[in-house]
N, C-alpha and C positions, 0 to 999 in steps of 0.2 A: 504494500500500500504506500502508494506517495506519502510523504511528508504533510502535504498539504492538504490533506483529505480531512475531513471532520474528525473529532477524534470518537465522535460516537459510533463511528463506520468501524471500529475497529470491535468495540462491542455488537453489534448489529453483525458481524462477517464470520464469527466466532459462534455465539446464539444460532445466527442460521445454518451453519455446518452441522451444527451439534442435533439440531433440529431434523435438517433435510436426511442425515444419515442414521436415525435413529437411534444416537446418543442420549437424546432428550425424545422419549416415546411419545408416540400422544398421552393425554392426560397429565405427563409430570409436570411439575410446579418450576414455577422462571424462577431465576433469584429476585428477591427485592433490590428496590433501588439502593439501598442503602448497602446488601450483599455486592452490587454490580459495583462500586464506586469502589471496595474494600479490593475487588479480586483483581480488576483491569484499571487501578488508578485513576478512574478518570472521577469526577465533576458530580454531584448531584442533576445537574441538570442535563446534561451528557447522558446518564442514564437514561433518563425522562423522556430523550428525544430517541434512545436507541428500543423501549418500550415501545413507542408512542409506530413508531416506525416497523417493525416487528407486528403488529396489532394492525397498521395497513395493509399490508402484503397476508393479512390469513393467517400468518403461521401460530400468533398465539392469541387466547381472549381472555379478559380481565373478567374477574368475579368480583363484585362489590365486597370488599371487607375481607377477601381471600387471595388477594395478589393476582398473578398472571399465572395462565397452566400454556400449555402446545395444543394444539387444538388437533381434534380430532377428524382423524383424514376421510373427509365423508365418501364412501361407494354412489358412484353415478348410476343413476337410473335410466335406461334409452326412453329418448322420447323420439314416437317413430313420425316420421317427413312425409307425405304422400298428397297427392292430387287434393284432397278431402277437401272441401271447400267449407267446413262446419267444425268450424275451433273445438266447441265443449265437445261435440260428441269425439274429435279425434281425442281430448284428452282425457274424455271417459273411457273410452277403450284403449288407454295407456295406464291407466288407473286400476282397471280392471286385472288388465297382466299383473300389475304389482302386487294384488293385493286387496287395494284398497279405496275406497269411497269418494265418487265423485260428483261435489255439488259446485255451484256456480251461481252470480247475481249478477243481473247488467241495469246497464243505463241508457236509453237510446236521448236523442235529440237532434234537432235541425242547427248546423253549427256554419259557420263559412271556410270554405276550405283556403286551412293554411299554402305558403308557396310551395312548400314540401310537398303536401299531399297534391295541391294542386298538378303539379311536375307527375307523381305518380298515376293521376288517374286522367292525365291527358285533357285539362278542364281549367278554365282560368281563375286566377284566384279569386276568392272572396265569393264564389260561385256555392249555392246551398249546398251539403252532402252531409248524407244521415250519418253520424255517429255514434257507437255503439259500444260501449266500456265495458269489459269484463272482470273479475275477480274468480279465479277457478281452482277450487280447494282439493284438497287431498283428504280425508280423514278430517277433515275440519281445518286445518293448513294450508294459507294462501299461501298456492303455488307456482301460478302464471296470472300475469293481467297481459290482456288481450285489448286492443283498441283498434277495432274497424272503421271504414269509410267507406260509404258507397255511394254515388252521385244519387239527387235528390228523387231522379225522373223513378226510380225504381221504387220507391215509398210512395207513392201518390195515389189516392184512390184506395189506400190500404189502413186499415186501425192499426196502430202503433202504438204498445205501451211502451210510457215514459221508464218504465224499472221494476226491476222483477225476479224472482228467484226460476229455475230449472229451466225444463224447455220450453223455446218460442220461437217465431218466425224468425231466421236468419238471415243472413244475408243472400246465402244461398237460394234458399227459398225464394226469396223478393226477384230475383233474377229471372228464374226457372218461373213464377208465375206473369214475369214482364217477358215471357216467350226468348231468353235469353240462354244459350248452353254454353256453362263454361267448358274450355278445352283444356287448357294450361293453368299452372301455378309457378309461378318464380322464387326466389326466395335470397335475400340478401341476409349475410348473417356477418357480427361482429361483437365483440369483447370491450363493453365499457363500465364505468362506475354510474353507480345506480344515482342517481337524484334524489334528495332526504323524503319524497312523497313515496317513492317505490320503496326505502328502503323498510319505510314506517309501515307502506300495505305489505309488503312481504317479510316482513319479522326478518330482513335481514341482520346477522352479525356482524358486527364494524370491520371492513376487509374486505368483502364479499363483493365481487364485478358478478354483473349480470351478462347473460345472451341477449341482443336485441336482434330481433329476426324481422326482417319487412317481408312480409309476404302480400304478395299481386294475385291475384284471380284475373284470366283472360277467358275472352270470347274473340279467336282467332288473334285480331292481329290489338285486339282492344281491351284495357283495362278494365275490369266491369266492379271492382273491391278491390283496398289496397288495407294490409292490417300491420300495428306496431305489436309484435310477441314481444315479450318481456318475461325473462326465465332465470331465477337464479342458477348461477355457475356453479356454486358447491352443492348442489346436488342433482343436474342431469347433465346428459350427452346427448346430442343428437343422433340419429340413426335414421340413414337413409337408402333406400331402395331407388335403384336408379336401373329401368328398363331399357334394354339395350335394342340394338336393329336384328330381327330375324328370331330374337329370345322368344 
């Protein structure tokens, strides 16, 4: 290590070896701050920031009143990728393989579409499209929120409730009775830090990057639904089935 490198990097580089190679198992206990300053010379507050930093990256979580343990290295669960144009029900039948119980609440309303969405579903901004919020539990454990878009022409003429617990028209649905068949699904995926609203609905622990998945629903060459997944990292994989020419 440089000279010049913080001197907490040298507690932080030490801790996470001890850590990543199973020196320090899951569940055992960090030293105190006060242990960290005795063993590596360094600072009270060098400690704090080499805690504070450690507790970013995952590797350890603080107990009120009990110090810092190694955090327990959570088993991925696949969450499977497919054509399905119907969020809850795909991730009722990913719930089902596991195990366990799956309920869900939404939200729908007439919203203006942001430039983002707008760019996605091929539609100028500020243009109406129905938005639809999900919350999709496990066993009673929020475990994906889900946020559709779908331009406004396909709601019209149709009862829309405002919010609701289990099954209801989708978006899917809305399509299929505006004489619309979806053909494709796209799907963008990337590794970011959650925003304090996700981390609060999803009971995440301090550390913890989400999956954000933008998935598109097509009708040939046209956008017809465009959704924000939102999936905690420490506890699924994605898993996908990719059909091939002639298979």
């Amino acid at each position: 290590m440089a000279s010049s490198d913080p001197v907490y990097l040298r507690v932080v580089e030490d801790l996470r070896r001890q850590i990543l190679d199973s020196t320090l198992p899951p569940g055992a206990p960090i030293p105190s701050r006060v242990q960290l300053t005795q063993r590596y010379g360094v600072g009270e507050t060098a400690a704090r920031h080499a805690l504070r930093v450690l507790a970013q990256e995952g590797l350890i979580v603080g107990r009120v009143g009990a110090g810092h343990y190694v955090r327990e290295r959570p088993v991925l669960s696949p969450l499977r990728r497919s054509r399905s144009a119907d969020p809850p029900a795909l991730f009722a039948a990913d719930m089902q393989a596991h195990g366990r119980s799956a309920t869900w609440d939404w939200r729908s309303e007439m919203v203006e579409a942001t430039p983002d969405i707008a760019r996605r579903l091929r539609i100028d901004a500020a243009e109406p499209v129905l938005r639809t919020a999900y919350v999709l539990r496990g066993d009673g454990r929020p475990l994906q929120l889900v946020t559709c878009y779908e331009p406004a022409e396909f709601g019209e003429g149709l009862p829309l409730p405002q919010e609701g617990t289990g099954p209801h028209a989708t978006p899917a649905s809305r399509t299929a009775a505006a004489g619309v068949t979806i053909t494709a699904a796209s799907e963008d995926v990337y590794l970011r830090v959650p925003r304090p609203d996700e981390s609060d609905r999803l009971e995440l622990p301090t550390g913890t990057q989400v999956l954000h998945l933008e998935r598109t629903h097509w009708s040939g060459d046209r956008p017809v639904e465009t959704s924000d997944i939102v999936v905690p990292g420490d506890k699924f994989r994605l898993s996908y089935t990719i059909p091939l020419p002639g298979a």
